[in-house]
C-alpha positions in Angstrom: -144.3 61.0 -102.0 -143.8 57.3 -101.5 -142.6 55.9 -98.4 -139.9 52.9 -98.1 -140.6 50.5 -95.6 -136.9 51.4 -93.8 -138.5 55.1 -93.1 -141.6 53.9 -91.7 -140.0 51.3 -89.4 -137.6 53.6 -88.4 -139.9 56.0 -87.7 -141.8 53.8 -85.4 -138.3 52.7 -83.5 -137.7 56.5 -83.1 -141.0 58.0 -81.9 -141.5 60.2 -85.2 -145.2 60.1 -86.4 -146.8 60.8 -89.6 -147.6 64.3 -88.8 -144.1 65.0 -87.7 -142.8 64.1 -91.2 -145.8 65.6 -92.9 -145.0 69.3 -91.2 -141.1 68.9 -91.7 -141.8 68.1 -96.0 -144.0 71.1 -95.7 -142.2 73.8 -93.5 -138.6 72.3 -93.3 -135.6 73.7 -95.3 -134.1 71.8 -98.5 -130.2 70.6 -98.4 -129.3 68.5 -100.7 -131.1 65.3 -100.6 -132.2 66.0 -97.0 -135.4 68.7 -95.9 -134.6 69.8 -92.1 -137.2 71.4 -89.5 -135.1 72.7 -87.0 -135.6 74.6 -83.1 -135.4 77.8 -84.9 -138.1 77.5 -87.3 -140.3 75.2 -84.9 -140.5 78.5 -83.0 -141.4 80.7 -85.8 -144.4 78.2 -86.0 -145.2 78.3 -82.8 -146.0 81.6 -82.9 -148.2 81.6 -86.2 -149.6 78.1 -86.4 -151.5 77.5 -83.2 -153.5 74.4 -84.1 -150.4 72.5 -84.7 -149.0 73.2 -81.3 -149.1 69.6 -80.1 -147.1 67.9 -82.9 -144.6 71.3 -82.9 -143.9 70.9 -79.1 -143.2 67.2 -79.6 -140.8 68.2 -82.4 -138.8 70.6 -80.3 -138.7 68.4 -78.0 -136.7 65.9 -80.5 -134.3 69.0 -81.3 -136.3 69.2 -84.7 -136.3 66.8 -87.6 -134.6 65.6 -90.6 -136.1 63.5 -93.8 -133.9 61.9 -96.4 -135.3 61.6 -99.7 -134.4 60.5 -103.0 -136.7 61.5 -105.6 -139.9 61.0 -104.7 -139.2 58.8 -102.4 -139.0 58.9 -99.0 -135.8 57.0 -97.6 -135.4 57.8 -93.6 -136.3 60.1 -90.7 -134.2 61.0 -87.6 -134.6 63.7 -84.7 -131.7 66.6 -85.4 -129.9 66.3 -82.2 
């Protein structure tokens, strides 16, 4: 997917790395134009995905994660809480 320059200096501002918005795309749930990882599911993966315990704990600790897309681009990031 292609990244706007809005999302990745947003991401910076907010504390949101790469990873973060690579493991939301991948594990997070589709809504509309929006894919969100939330507590619930970030605990389901803790249990199963051991080697990505690091970026999963610094999720949770965010309250879990939401990307805005349009197409195949990506538009925004923010922390769920």
């Amino acid at each position: 997917m292609f990244e706007t320059l809005h999302i990745n200096k947003r991401a910076r501002q907010r504390g949101i790395t790469k990873k973060m918005i690579d493991l939301t795309l991948e594990y997070g749930k589709l809504k509309g134009d929006k894919i969100r990882l939330g507590t619930r599911r970030i605990k389901e993966l803790l249990r199963t995905k051991t080697e990505l315990k690091s970026e999963l704990l610094k999720l949770m600790d965010k309250g879990g994660l939401v990307v805005v897309f349009s197409g195949a681009t990506l538009i925004t990031a923010y922390a769920w809480r």
